[in-house]
N, C-alpha and C positions, 0 to 999 in steps of 0.2 A: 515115599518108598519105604514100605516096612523094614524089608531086607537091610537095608542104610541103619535105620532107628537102632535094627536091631544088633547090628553091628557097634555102632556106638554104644550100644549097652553093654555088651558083652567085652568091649575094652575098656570102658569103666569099671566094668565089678572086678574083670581079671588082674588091672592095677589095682585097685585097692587090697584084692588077695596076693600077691604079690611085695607091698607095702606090708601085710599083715605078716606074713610068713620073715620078712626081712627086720621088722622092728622086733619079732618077738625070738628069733634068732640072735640076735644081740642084745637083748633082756637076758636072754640063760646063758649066754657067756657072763655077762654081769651078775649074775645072781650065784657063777659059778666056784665063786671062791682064787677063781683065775689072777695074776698080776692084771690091774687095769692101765690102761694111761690115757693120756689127753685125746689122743687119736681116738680110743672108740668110745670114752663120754660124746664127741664131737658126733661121733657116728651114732648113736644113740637118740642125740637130740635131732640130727636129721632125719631119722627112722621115723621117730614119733612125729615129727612137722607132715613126711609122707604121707603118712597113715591121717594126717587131720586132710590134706589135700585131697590126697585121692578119696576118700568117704565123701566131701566137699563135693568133687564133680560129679560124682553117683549121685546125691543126691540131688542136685542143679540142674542135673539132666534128666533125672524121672521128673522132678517138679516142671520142665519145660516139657514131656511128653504127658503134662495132664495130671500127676499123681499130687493129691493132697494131702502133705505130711500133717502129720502132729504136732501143734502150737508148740509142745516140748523140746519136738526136732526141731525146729525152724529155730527157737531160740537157739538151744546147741549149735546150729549149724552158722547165725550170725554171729557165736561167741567165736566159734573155732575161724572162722573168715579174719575172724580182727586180731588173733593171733597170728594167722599166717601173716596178715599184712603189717606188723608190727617186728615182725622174724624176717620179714624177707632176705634174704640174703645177709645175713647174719652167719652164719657158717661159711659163706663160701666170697663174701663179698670183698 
């Protein structure tokens, strides 16, 4: 069913841009000269975990509808897996 495919696509890239807009939202608070504290370093590093996950199922899911990345991506993509799964619940556990 294309319509399905094509739906899961379009909620993978929309998480990832959403992930995008939210890690980098909390970079320019950080970069803002602002008082920091523990809370949004915390918030930070789970911004950036986002942003490796969601890119992660974007790309898991075109590779399962066919698409053949670049040896480069595929490495990239089994480095950032072995991070998430070394993080896992490490912020929130």
């Amino acid at each position: 069913m294309p319509e399905d495919r094509d739906h899961a696509l379009l909620t993978r890239f929309w998480a990832l841009h959403a992930a995008v807009i939210r890690r980098d939202g909390i970079e320019a608070r950080l970069r803002s000269g602002l008082p920091m504290d523990q809370d949004l370093l915390d918030r930070s590093l789970a911004a950036a975990e986002g942003v490796l996950a969601a890119r992660a199922a974007l790309y898991r899911h075109l590779m399962e509808s066919g698409w053949t990345p670049p040896d480069a991506l595929v490495k990239d993509l089994v480095y950032d897996e072995i991070v998430l799964s070394e993080t896992d619940g490490a912020l929130h556990g």
